[in-house]
C-alpha positions as CSV (number, residue, x, y, z in Angstrom):
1,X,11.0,-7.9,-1.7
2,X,8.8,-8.2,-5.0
3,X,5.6,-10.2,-4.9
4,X,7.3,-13.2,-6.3
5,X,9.8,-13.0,-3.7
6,X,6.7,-13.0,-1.3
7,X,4.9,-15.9,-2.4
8,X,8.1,-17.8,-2.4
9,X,8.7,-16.9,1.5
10,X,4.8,-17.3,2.0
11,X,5.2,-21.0,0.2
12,X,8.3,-22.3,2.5
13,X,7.3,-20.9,5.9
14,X,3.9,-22.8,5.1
15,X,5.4,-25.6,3.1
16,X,2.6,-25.0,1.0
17,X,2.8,-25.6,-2.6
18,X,3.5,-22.5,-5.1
19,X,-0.2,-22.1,-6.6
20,X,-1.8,-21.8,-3.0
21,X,1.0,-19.6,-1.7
22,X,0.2,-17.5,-5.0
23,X,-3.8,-17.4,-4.2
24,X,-3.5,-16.6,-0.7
25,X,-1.0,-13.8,-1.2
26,X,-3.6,-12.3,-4.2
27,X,-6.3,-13.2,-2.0
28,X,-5.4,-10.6,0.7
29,X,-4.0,-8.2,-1.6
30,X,-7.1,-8.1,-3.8
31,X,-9.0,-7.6,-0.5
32,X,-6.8,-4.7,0.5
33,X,-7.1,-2.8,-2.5
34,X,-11.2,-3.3,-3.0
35,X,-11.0,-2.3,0.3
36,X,-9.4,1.1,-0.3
37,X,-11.5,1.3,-3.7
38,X,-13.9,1.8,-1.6
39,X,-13.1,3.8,0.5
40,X,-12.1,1.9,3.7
41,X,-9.0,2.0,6.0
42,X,-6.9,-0.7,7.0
43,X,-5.4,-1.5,9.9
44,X,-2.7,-4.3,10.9
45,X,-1.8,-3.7,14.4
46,X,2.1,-3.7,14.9
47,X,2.4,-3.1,10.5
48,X,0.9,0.0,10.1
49,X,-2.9,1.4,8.7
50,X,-3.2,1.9,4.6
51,X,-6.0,4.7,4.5
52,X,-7.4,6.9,1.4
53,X,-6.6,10.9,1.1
54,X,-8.7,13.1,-0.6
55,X,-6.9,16.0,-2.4
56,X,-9.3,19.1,-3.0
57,X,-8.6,20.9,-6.7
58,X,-5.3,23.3,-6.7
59,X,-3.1,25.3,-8.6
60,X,-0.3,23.9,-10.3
61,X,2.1,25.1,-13.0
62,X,2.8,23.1,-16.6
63,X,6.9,23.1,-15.9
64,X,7.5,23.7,-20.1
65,X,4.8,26.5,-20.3
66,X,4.8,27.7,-17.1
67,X,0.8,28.2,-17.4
68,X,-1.6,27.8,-14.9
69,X,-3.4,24.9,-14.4
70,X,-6.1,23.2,-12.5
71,X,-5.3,19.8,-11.1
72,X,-8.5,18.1,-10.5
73,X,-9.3,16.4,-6.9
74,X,-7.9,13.0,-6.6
75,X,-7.7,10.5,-3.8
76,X,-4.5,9.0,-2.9
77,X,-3.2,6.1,-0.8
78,X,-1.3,6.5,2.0
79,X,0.6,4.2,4.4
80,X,1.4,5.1,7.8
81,X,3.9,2.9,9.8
82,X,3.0,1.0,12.8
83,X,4.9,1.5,16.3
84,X,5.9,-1.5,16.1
85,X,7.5,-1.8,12.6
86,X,9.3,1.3,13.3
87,X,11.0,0.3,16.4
88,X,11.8,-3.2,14.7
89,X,13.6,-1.7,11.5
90,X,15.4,1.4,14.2
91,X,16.8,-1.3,16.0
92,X,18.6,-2.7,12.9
93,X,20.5,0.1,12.1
């Protein structure tokens, strides 16, 4: 599902008209990202928890070269699955 395909589903189960549908859904998702922009986890009980890692400085290796390199810190965002979720896409298999 693509964010179009979202909005759509968002739009019938609320029989709401496409241009709300569209604001709510960049609405929350705005707020989720400024969220983690700064810093903050989320947490949707029975969904899952977005939260931010940090990544201290290491050693990697340019793959043409084969030279040393530093690669700086970084923060990356990380989703973990909620017990519910996972139990709900298990049982469909």
């Amino acid at each position: 599902m693509n964010k179009s395909e979202l909005i759509d589903a968002i739009s019938q189960k609320l029989n709401l008209p496409l241009r709300e549908a569209s604001s709510i859904t960049d609405t929350i998702l705005n707020t989720m990202v400024d969220a983690m922009a700064s810093g903050d986890a989320i947490e949707i009980r029975g969904f899952g928890s977005f939260v931010v890692k940090n990544y201290d400085t290491y050693y990697g290796r340019n793959p043409k070269t084969g030279q040393k390199i530093e690669v700086p810190p970084k923060k990356l965002p990380f989703f973990k699955v909620g017990k519910e979720l996972k139990e709900r896409v298990n049982s469909r298999t």
